[in-house]
PDB file with one MODEL, atoms N, CA, C and O in Angstrom:
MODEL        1
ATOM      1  N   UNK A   1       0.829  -1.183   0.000  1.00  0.00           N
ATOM      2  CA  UNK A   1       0.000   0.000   0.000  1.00  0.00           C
ATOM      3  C   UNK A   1       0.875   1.248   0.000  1.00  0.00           C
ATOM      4  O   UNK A   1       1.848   1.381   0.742  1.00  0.00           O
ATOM      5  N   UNK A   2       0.455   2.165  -0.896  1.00  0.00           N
ATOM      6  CA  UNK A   2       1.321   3.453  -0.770  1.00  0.00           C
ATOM      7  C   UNK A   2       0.133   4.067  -0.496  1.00  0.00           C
ATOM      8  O   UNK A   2      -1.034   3.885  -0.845  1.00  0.00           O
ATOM      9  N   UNK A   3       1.090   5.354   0.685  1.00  0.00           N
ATOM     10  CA  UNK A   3       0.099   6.456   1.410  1.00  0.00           C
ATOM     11  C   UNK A   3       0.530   7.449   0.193  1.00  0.00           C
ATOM     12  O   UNK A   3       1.625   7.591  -0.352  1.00  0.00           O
ATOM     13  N   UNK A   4      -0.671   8.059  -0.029  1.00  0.00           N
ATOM     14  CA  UNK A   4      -1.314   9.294  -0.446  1.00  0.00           C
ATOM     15  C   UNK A   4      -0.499  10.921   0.302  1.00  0.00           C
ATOM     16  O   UNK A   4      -1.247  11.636   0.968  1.00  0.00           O
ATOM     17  N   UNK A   5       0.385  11.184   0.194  1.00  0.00           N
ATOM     18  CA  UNK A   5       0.430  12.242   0.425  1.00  0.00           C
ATOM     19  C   UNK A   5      -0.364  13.654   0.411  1.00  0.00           C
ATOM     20  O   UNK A   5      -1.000  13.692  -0.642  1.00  0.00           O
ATOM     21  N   UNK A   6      -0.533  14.608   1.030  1.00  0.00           N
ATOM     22  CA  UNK A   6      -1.625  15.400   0.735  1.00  0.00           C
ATOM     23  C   UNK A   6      -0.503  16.821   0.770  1.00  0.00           C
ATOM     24  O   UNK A   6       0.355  16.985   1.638  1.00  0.00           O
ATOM     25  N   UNK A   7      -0.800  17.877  -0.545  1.00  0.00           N
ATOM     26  CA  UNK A   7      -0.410  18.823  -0.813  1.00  0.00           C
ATOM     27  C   UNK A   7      -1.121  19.721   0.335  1.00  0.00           C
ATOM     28  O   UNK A   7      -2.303  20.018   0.164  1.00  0.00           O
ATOM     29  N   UNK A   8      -0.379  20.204   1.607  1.00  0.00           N
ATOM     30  CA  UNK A   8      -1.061  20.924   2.323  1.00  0.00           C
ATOM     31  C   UNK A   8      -1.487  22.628   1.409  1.00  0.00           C
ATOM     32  O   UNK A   8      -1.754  23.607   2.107  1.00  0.00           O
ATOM     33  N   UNK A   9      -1.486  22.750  -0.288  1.00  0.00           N
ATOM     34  CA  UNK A   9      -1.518  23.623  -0.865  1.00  0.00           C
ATOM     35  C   UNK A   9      -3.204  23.233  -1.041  1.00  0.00           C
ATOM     36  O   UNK A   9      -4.146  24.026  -1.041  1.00  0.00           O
ATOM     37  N   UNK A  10      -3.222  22.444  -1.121  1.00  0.00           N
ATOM     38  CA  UNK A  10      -4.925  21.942  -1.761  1.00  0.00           C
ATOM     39  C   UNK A  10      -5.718  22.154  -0.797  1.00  0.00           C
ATOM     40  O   UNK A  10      -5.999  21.312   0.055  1.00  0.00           O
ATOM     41  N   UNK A  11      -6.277  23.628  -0.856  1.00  0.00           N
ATOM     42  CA  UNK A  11      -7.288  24.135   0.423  1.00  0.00           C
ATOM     43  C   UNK A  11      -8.355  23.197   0.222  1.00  0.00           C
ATOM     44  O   UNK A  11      -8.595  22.481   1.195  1.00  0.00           O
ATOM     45  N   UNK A  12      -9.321  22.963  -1.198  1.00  0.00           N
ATOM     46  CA  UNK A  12     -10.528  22.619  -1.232  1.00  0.00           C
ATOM     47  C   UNK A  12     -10.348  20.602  -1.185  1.00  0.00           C
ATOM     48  O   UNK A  12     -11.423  20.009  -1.097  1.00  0.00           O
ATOM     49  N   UNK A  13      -9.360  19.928  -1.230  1.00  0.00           N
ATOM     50  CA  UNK A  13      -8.827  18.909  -0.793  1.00  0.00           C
ATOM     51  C   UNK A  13      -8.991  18.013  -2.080  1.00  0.00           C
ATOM     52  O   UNK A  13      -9.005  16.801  -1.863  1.00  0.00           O
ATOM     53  N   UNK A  14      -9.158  18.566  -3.813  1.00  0.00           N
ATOM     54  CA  UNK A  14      -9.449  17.624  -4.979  1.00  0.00           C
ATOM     55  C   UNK A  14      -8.676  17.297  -5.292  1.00  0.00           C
ATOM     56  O   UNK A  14      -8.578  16.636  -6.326  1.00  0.00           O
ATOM     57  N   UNK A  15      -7.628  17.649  -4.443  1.00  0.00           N
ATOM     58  CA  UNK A  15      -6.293  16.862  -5.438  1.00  0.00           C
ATOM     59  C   UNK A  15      -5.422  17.270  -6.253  1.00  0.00           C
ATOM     60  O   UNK A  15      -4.355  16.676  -6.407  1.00  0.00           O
ATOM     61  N   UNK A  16      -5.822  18.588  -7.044  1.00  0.00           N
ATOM     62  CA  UNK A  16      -4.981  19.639  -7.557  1.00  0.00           C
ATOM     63  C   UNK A  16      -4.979  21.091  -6.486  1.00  0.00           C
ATOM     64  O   UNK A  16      -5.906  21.444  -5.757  1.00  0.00           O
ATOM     65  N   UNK A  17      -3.938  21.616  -6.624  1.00  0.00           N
ATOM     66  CA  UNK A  17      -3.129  22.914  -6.426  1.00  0.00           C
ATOM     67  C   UNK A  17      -3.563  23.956  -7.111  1.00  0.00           C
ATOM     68  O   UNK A  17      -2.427  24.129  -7.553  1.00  0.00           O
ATOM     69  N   UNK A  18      -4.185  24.843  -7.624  1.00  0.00           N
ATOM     70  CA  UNK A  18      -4.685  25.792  -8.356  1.00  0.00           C
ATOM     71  C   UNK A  18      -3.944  27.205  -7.792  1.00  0.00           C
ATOM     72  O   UNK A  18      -3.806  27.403  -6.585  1.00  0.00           O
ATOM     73  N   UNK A  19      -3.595  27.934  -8.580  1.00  0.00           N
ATOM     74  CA  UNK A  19      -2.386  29.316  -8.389  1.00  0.00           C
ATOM     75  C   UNK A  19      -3.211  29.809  -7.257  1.00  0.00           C
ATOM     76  O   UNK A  19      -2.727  30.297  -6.236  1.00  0.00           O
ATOM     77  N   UNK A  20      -4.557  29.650  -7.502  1.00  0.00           N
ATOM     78  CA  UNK A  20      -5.515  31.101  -6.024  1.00  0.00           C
ATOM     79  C   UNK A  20      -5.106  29.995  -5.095  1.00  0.00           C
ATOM     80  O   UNK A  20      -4.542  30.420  -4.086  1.00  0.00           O
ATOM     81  N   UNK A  21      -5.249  28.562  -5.169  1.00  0.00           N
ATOM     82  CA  UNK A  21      -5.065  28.277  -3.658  1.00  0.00           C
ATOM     83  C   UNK A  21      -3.219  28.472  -3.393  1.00  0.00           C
ATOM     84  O   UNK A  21      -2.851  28.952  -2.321  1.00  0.00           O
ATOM     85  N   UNK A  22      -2.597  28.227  -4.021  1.00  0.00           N
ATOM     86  CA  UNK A  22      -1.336  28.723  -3.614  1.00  0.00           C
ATOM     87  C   UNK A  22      -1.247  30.081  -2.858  1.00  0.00           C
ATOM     88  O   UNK A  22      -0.833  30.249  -1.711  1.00  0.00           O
ATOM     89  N   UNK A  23      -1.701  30.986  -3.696  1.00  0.00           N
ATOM     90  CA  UNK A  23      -1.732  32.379  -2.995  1.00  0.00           C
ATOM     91  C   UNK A  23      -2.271  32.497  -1.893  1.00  0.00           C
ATOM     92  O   UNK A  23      -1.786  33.306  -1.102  1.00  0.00           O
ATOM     93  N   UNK A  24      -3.573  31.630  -1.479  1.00  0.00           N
ATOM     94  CA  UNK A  24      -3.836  31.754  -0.421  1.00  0.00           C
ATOM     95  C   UNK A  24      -3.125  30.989   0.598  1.00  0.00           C
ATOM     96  O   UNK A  24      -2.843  31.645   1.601  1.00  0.00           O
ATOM     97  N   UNK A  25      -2.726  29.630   0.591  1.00  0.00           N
ATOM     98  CA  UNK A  25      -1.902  29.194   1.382  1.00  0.00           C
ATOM     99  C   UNK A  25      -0.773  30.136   1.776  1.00  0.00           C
ATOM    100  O   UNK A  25      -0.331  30.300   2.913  1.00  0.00           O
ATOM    101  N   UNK A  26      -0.297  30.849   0.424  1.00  0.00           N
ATOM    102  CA  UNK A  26       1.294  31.772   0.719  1.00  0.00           C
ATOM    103  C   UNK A  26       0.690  33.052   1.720  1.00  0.00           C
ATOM    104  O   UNK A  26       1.366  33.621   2.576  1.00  0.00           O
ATOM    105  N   UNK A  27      -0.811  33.368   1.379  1.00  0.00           N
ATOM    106  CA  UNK A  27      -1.139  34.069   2.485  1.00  0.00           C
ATOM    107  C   UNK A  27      -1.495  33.850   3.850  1.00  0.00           C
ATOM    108  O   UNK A  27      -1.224  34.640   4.754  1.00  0.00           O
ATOM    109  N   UNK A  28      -2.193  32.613   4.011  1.00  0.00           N
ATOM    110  CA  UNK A  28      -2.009  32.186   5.211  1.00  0.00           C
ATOM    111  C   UNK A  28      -0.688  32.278   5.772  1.00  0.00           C
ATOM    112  O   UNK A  28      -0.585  32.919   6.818  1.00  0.00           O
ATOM    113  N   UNK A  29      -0.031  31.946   5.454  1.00  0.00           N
ATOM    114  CA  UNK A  29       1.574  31.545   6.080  1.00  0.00           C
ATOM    115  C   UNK A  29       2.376  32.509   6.436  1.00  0.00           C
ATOM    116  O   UNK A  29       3.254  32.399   7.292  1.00  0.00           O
ATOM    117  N   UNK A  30       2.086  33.625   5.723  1.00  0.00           N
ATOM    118  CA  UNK A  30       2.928  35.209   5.754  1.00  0.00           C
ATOM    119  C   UNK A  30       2.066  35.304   6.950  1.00  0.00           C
ATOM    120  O   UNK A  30       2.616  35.091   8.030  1.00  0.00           O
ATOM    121  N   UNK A  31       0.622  35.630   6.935  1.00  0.00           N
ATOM    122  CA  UNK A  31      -0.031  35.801   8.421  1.00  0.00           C
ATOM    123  C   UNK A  31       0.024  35.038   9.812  1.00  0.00           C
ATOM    124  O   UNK A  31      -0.309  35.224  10.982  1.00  0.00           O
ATOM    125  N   UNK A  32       0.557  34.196   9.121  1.00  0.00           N
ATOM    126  CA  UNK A  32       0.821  33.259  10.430  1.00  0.00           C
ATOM    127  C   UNK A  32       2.295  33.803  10.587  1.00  0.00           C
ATOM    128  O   UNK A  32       2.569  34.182  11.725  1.00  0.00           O
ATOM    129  N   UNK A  33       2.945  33.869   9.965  1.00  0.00           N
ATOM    130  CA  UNK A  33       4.825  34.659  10.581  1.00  0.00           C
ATOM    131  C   UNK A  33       4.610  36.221  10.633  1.00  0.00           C
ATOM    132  O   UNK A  33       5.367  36.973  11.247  1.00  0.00           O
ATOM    133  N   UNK A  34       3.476  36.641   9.910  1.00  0.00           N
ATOM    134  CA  UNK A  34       3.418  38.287  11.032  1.00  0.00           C
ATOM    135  C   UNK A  34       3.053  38.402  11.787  1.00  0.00           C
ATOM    136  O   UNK A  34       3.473  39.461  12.253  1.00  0.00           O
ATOM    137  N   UNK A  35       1.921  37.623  12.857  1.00  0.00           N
ATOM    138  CA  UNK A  35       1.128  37.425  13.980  1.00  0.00           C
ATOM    139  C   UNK A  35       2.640  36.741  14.994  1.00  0.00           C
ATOM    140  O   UNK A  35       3.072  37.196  16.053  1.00  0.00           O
ATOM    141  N   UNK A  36       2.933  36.061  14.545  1.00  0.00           N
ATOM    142  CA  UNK A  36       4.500  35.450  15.554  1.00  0.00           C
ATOM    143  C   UNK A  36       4.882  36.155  15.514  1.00  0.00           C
ATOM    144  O   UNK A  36       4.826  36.574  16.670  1.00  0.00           O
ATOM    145  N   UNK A  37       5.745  37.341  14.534  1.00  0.00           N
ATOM    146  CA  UNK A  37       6.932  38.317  14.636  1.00  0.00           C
ATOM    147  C   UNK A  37       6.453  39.437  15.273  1.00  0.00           C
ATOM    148  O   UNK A  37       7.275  40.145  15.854  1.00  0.00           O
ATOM    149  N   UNK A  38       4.867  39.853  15.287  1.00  0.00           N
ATOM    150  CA  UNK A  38       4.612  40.860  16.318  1.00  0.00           C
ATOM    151  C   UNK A  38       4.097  40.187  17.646  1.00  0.00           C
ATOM    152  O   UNK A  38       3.834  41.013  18.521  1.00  0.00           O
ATOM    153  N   UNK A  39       3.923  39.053  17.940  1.00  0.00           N
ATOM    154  CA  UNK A  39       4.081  38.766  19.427  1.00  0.00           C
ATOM    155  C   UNK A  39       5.840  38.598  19.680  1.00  0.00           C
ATOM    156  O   UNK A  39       6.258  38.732  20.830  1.00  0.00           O
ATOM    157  N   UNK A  40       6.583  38.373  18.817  1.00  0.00           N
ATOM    158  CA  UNK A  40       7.882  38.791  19.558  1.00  0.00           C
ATOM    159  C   UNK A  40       8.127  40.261  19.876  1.00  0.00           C
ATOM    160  O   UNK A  40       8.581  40.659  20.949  1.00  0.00           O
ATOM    161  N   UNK A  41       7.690  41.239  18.562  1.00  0.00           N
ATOM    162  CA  UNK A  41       7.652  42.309  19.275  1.00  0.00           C
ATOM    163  C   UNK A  41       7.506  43.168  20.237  1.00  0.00           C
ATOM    164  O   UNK A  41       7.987  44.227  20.640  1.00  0.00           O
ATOM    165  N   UNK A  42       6.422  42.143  20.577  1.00  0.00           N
ATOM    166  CA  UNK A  42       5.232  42.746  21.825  1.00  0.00           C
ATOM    167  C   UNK A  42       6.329  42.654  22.797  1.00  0.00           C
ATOM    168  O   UNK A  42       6.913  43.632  23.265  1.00  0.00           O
ATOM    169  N   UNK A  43       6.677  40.923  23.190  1.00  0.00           N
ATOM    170  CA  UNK A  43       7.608  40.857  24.159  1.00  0.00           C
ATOM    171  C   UNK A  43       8.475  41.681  24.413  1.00  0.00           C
ATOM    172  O   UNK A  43       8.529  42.306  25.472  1.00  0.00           O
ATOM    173  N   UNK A  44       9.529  41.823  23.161  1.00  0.00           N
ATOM    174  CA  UNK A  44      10.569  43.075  23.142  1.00  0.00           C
ATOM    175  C   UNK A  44      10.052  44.001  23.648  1.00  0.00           C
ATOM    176  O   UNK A  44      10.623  44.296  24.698  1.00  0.00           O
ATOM    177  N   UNK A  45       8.995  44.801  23.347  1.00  0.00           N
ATOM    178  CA  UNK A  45       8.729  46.108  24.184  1.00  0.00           C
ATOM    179  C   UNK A  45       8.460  45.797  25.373  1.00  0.00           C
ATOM    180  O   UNK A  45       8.823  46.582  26.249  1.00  0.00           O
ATOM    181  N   UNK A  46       7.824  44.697  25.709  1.00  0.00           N
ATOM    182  CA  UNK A  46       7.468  44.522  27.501  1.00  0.00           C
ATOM    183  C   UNK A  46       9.226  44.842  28.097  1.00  0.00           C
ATOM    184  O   UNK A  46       9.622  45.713  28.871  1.00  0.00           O
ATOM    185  N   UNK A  47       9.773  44.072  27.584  1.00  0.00           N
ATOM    186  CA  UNK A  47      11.097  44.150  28.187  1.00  0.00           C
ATOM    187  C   UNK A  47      11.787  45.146  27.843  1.00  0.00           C
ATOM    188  O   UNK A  47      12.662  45.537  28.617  1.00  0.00           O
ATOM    189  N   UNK A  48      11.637  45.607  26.979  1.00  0.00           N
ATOM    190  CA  UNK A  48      12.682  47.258  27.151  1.00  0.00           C
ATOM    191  C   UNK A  48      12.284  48.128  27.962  1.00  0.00           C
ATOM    192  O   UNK A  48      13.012  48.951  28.516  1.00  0.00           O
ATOM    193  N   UNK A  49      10.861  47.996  28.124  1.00  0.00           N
ATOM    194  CA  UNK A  49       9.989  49.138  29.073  1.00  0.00           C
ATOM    195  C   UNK A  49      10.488  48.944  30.516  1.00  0.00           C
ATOM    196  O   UNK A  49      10.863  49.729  31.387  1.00  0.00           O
ATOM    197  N   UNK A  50      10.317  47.262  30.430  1.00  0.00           N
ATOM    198  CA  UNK A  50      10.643  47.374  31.391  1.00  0.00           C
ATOM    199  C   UNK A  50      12.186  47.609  32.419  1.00  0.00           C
ATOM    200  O   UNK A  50      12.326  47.686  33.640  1.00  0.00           O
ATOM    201  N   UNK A  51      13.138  47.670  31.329  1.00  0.00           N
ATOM    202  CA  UNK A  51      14.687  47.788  31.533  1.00  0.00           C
ATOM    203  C   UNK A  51      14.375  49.678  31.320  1.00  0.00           C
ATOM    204  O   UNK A  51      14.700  50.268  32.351  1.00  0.00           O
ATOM    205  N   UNK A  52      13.928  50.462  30.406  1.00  0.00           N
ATOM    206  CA  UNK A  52      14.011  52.003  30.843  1.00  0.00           C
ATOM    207  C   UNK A  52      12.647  52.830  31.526  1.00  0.00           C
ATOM    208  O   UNK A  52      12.595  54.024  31.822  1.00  0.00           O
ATOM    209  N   UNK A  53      11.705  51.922  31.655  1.00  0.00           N
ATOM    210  CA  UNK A  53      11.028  52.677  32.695  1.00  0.00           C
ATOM    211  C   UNK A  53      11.566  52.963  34.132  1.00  0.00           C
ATOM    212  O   UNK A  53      11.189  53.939  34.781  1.00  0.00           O
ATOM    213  N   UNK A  54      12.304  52.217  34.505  1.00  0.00           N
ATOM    214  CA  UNK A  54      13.398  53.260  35.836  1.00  0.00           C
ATOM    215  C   UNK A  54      13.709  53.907  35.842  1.00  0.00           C
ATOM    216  O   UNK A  54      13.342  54.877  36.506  1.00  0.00           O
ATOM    217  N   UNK A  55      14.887  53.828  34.886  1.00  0.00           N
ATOM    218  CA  UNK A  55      15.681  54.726  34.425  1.00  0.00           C
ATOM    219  C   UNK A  55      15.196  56.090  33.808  1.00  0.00           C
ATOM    220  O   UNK A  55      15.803  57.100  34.161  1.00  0.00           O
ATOM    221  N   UNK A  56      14.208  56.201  32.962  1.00  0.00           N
ATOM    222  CA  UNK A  56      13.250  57.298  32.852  1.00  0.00           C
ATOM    223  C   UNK A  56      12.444  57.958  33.673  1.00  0.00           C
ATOM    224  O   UNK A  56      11.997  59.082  33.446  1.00  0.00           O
ATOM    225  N   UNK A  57      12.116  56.942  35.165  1.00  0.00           N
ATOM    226  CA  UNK A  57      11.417  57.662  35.867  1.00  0.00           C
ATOM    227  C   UNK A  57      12.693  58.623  36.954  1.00  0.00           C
ATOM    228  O   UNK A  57      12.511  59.483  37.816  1.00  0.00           O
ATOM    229  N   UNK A  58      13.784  58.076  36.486  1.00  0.00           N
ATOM    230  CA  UNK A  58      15.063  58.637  37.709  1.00  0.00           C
ATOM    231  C   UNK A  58      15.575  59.943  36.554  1.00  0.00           C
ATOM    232  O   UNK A  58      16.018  60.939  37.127  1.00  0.00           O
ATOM    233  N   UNK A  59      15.554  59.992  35.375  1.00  0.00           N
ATOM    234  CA  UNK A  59      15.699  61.280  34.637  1.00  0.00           C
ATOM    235  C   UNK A  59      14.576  62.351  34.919  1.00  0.00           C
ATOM    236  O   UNK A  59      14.779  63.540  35.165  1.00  0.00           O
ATOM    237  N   UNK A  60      12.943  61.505  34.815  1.00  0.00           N
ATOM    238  CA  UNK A  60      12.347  62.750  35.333  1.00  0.00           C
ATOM    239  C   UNK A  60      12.352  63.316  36.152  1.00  0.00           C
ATOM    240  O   UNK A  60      12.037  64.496  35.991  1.00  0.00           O
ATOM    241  N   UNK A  61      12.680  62.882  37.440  1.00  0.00           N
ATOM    242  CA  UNK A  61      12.810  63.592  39.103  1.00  0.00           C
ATOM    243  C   UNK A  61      13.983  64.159  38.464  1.00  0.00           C
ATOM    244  O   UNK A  61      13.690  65.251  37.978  1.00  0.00           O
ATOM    245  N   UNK A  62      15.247  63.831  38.267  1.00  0.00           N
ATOM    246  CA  UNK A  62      16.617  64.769  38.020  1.00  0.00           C
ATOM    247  C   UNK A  62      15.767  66.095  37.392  1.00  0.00           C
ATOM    248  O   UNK A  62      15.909  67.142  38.025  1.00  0.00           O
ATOM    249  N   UNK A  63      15.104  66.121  36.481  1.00  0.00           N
ATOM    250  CA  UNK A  63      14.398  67.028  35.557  1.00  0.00           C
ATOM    251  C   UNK A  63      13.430  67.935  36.023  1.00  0.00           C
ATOM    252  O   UNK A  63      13.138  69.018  35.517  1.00  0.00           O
ATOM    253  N   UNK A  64      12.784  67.221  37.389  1.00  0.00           N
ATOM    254  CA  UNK A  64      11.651  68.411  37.989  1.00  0.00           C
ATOM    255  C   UNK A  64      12.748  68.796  39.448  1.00  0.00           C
ATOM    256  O   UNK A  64      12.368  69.476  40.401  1.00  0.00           O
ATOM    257  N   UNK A  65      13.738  68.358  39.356  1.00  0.00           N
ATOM    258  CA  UNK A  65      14.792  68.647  40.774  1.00  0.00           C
ATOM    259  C   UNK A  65      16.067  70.313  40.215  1.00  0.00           C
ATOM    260  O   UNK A  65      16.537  71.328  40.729  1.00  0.00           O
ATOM    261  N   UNK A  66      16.071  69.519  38.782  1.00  0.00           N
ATOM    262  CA  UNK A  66      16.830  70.597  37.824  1.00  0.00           C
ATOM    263  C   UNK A  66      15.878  71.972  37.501  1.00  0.00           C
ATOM    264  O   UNK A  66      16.254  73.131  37.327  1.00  0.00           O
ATOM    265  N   UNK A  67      14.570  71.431  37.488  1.00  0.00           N
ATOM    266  CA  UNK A  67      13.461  72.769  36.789  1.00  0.00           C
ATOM    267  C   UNK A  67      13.225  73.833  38.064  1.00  0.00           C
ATOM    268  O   UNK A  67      13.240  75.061  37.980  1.00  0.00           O
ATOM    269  N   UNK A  68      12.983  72.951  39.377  1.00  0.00           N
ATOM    270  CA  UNK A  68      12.839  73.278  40.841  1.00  0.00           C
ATOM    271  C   UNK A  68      14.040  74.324  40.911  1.00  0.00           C
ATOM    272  O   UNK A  68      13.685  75.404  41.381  1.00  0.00           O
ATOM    273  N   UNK A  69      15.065  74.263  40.633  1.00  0.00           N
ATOM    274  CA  UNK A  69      16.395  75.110  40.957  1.00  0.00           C
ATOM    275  C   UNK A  69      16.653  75.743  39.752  1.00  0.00           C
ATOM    276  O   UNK A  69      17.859  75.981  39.685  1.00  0.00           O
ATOM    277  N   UNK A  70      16.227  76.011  39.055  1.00  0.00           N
ATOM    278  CA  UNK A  70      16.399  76.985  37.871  1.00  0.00           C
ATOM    279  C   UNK A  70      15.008  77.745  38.329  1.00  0.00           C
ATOM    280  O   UNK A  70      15.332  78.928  38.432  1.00  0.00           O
ATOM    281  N   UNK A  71      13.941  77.643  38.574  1.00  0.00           N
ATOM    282  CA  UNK A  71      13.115  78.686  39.203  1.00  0.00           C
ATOM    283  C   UNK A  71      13.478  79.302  40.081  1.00  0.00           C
ATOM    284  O   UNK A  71      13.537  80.509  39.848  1.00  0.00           O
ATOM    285  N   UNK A  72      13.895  78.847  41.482  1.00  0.00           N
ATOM    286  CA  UNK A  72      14.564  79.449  42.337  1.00  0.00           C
ATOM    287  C   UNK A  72      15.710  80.226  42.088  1.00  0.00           C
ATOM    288  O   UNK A  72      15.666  81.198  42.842  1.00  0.00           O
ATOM    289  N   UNK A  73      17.017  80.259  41.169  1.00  0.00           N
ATOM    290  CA  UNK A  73      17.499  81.147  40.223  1.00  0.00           C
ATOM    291  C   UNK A  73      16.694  82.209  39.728  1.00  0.00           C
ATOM    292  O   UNK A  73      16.835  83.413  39.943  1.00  0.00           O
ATOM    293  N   UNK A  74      16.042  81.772  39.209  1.00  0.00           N
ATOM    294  CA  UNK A  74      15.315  82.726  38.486  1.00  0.00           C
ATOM    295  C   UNK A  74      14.268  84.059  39.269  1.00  0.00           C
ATOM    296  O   UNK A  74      13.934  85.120  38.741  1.00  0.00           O
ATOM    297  N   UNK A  75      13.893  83.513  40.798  1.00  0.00           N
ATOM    298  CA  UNK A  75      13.590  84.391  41.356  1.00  0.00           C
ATOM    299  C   UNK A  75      14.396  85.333  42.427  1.00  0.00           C
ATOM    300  O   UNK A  75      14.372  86.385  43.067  1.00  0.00           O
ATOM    301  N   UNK A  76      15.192  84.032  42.099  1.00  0.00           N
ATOM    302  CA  UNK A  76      16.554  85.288  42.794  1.00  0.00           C
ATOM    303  C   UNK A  76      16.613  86.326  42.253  1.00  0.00           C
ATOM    304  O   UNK A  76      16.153  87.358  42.741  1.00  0.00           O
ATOM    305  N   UNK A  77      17.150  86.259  41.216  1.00  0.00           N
ATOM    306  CA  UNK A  77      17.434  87.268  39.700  1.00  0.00           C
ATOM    307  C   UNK A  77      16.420  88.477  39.868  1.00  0.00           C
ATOM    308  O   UNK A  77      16.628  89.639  40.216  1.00  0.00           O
ATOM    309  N   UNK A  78      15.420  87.913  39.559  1.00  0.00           N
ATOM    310  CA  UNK A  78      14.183  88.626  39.460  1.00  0.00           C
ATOM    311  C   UNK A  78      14.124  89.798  40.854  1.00  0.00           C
ATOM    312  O   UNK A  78      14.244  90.980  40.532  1.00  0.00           O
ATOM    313  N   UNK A  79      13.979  89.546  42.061  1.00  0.00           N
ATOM    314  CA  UNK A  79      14.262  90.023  42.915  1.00  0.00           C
ATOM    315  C   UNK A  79      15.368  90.707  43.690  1.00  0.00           C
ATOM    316  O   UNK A  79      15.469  91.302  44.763  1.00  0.00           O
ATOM    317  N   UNK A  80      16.179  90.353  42.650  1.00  0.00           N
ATOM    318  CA  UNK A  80      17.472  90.815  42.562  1.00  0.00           C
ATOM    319  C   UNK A  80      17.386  92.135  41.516  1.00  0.00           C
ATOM    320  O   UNK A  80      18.146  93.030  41.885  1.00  0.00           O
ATOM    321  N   UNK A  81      16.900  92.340  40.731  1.00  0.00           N
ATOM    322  CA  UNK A  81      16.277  93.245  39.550  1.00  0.00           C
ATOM    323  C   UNK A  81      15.224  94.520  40.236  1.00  0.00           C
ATOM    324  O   UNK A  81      15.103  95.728  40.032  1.00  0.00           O
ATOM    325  N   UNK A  82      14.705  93.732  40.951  1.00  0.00           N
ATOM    326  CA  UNK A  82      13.969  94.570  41.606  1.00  0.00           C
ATOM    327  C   UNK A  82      13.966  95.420  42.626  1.00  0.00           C
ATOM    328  O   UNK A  82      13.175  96.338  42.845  1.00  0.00           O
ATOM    329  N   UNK A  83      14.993  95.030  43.313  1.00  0.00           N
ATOM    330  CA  UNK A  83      16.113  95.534  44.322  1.00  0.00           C
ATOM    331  C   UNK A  83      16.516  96.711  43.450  1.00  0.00           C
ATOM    332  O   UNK A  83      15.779  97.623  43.074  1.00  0.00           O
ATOM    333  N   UNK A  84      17.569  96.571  43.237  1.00  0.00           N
ATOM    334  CA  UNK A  84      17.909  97.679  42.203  1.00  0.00           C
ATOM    335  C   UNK A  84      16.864  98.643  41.913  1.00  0.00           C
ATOM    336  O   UNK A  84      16.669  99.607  42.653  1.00  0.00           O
ATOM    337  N   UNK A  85      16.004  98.363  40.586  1.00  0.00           N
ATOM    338  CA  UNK A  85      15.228  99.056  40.581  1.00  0.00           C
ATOM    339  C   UNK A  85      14.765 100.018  41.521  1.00  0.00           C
ATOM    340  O   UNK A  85      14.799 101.207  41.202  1.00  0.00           O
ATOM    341  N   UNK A  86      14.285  99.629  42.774  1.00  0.00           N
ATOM    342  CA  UNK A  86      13.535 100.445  43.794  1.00  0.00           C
ATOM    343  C   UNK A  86      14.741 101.350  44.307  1.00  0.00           C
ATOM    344  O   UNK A  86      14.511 102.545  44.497  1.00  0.00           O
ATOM    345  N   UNK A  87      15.936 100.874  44.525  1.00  0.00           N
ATOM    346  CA  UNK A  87      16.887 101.575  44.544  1.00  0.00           C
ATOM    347  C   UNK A  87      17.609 102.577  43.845  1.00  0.00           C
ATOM    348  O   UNK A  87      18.456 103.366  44.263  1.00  0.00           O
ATOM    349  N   UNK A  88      17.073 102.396  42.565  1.00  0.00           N
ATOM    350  CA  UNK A  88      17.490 103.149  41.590  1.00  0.00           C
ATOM    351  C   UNK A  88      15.927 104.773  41.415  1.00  0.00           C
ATOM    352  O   UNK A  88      16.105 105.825  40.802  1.00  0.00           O
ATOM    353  N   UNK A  89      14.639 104.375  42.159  1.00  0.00           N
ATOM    354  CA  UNK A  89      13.427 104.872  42.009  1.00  0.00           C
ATOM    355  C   UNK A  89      13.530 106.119  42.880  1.00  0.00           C
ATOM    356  O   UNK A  89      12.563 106.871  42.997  1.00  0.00           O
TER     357      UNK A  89
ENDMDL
END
């Protein structure tokens, strides 16, 4: 007895291959490796987020610690300006 192999190309199962079912098999298959390559993606971003969401949250405090002391500068200045001024009035 010889087994029958089956062209996993033969969607409608007659036995011939026809170009649309090729295309569609070749489309199935691309969709099936873009649905995998963006769940690897996905992963990748879980894990980068999660390697610079620290690190981003420790730049923003540096950043509202840096903004905090450049205001305070700045009202120095300011009051420092104003000094003068009244002194100068």
């Amino acid at each position: 007895m010889s087994e029958e192999i089956k062209d996993p190309r033969d969607l409608n199962g007659d036995g011939k291959v026809t170009l649309e079912e090729k295309i569609k098999y070749a489309a199935g298959k691309a969709g099936e490796k873009l649905n995998e390559v963006a769940g690897e993606m996905k992963e990748n971003a879980k894990d980068l987020y999660a390697k610079a969401a620290p690190k981003a949250k420790e730049v923003l405090g540096e950043m509202k610690e840096n903004a905090v002391e450049m205001m305070d500068k700045a009202k120095d200045k300011i009051d420092a300006l104003k000094e003068k001024k009244d002194k100068q009035a």
